[in-house]
N, C-alpha and C positions, 0 to 999 in steps of 0.2 A: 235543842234537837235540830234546830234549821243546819245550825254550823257543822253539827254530824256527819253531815252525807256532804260538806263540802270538804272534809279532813282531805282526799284522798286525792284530789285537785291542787295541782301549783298555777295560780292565776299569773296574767301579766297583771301589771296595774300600773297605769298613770293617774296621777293625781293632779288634778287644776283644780285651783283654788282664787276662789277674786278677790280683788285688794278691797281694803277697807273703803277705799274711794268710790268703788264700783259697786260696791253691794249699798244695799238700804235694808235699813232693821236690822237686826243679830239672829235670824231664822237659819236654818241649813237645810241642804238638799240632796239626793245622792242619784247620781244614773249609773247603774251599772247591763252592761253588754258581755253576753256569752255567745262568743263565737263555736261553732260546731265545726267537726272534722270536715266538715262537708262545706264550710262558706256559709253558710247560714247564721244569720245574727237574730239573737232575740235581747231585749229589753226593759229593764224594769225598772221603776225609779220611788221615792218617796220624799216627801216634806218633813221638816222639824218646824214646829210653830214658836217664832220670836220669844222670847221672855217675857214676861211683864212683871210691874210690880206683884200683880196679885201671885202671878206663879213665876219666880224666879229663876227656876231651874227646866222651863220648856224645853231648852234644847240644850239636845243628850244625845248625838250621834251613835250610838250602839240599837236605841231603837228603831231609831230610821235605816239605819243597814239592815236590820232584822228583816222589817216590813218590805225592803226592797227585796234581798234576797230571799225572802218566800213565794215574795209573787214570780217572780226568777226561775224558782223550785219548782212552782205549781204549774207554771206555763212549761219550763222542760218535761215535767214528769207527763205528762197529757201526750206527748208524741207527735205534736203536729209540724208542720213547717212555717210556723208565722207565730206571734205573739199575737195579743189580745188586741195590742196596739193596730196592729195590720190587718186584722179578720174585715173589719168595717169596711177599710179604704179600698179592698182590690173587690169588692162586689160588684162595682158600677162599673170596671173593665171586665169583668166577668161575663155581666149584663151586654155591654158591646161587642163583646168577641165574635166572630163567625165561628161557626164549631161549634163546639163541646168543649165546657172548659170545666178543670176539677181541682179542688185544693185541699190538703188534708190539713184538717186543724184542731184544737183542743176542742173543750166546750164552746157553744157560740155564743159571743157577747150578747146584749139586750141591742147593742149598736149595729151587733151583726146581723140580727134577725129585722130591723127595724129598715137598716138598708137593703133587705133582699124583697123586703113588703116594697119597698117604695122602688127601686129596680125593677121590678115586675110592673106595678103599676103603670109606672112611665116608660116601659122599652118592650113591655108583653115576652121579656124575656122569662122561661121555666129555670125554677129552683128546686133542685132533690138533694134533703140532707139527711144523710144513714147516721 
């Protein structure tokens, strides 16, 4: 179902991959970035966990694309202008700013709500979320 709604989409894609030399364990990983019309990047990423003897088949790159690109899916579908990743970080310049400052974004992290508790506390800056 995830790959459905990205039928309609021709990506660019580079691929980097690290040498034997440089990686440790046999895990894999994936980051993917969707750039919007607008210059806007969002990002999403996921782990495959090593092998081991007891499960020898851990890592299975189709999952981990899966996982990536849903959360991908879910952060585009939401309509905001930041992923999940950024909700957190830009509260404490929000909290500094002079002005009024506003940002539209999907659901709010537990990160996001956590740094606006603690932003308040320590800068007596007011937070209003619709």
């Amino acid at each position: 179902r995830v790959f459905e709604e990205l039928r309609f989409i021709t990506p660019r894609v580079q691929i980097i991959t690290e040498s034997a030399a440089a990686s440790i364990g046999n895990g894999c990983g994936i980051l993917i970035v969707a750039k919007t019309s607008t210059g806007c990047l969002f990002g999403a990423s996921a782990l495959g966990k090593p092998a081991t003897r007891k499960n020898p088949s851990a890592v299975l790159p189709g999952p981990v694309a899966r996982e990536a690109t849903t959360e991908l899916l879910q952060t585009l579908r939401q309509g905001g202008c930041m992923d999940d990743w950024l909700q957190d970080q830009i509260i404490l310049y929000m909290a500094l700013a002079h002005g009024t400052s506003s940002i539209l974004t999907g659901a709010l992290t537990l990160h996001t709500r956590t740094a606006i508790w603690i932003a308040t506390e320590m800068t007596g800056a007011q937070f209003c979320v619709e």
